[in-house]
C-alpha positions in Angstrom: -65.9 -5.8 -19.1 -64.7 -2.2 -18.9 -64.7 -2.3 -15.2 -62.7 -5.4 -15.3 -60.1 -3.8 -17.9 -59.8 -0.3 -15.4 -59.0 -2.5 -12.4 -56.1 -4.4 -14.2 -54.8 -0.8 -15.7 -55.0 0.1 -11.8 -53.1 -2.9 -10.6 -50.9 -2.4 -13.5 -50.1 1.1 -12.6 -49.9 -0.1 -8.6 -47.4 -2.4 -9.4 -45.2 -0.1 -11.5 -45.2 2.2 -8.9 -43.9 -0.6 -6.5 -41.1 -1.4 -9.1 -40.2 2.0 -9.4 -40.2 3.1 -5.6 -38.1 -0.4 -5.2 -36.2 0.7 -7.8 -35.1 4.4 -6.4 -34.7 3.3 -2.7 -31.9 0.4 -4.4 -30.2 3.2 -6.0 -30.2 5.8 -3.0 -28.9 2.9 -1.0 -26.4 2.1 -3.6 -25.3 5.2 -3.6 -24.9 6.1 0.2 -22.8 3.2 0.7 -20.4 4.5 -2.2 -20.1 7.5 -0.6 -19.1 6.1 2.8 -16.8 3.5 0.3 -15.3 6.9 -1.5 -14.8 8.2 2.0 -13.0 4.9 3.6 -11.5 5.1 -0.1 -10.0 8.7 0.5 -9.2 8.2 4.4 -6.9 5.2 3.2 -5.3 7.4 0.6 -4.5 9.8 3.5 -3.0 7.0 6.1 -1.0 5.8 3.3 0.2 9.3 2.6 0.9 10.1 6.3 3.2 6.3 6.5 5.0 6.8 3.1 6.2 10.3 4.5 7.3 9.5 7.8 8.3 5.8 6.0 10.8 7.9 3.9 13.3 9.7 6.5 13.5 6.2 8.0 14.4 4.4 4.9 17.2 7.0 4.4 19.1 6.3 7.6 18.8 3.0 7.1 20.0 3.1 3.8 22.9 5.6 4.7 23.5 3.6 7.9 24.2 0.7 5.7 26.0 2.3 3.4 28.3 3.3 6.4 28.2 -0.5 8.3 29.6 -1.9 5.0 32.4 0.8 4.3 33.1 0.2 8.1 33.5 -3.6 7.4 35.1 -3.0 4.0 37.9 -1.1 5.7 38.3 -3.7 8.8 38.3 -6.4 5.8 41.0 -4.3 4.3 43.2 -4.0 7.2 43.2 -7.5 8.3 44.1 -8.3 5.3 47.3 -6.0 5.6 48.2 -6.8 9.0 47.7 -10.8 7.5 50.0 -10.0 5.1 52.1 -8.0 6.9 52.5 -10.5 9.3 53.1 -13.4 6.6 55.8 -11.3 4.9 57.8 -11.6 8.5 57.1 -14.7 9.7 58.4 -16.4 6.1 61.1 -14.4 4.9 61.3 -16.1 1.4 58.6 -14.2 0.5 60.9 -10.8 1.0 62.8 -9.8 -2.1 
């Protein structure tokens, strides 16, 4: 019957609308919470920015005060060393020319 037929179209039409209206309130959820992801996303970026430029100076000094610390013990190597040999040189003559 044609009044059977109309009443399907209707429910047809019903339910499309459901899908759709489903449909768009998934997406504008979707894409709220990648917003608020692009803007944890960004604030990260910024923190990271923040630690790597105050991360730098420190990694300087402590790269120039090791640098420094192993000339230091180079040199106190050195002079042990000398006052070793020094010391052998006297204490065994034979070694003297």
């Amino acid at each position: 019957s044609a009044k059977g037929k109309t009443e399907d179209v209707e429910a047809f039409k019903r339910d499309l609308q459901n899908k759709l209206t489903q449909i768009v309130s998934q997406i504008t959820k979707e894409e709220e919470e990648y917003r608020v992801e692009q803007n944890i996303h960004r604030q990260v970026e910024e923190e990271l920015i923040i630690l790597e430029s105050k991360a730098s100076p420190v990694e300087g000094i402590t790269k120039e005060n090791m640098e420094t610390r192993v000339s230091q013990i180079s040199l106190n190597l050195c002079f042990l060393l000398f006052c070793y040999l020094g010391n052998l040189l006297l204490s065994e003559p034979k070694f003297l020319p």
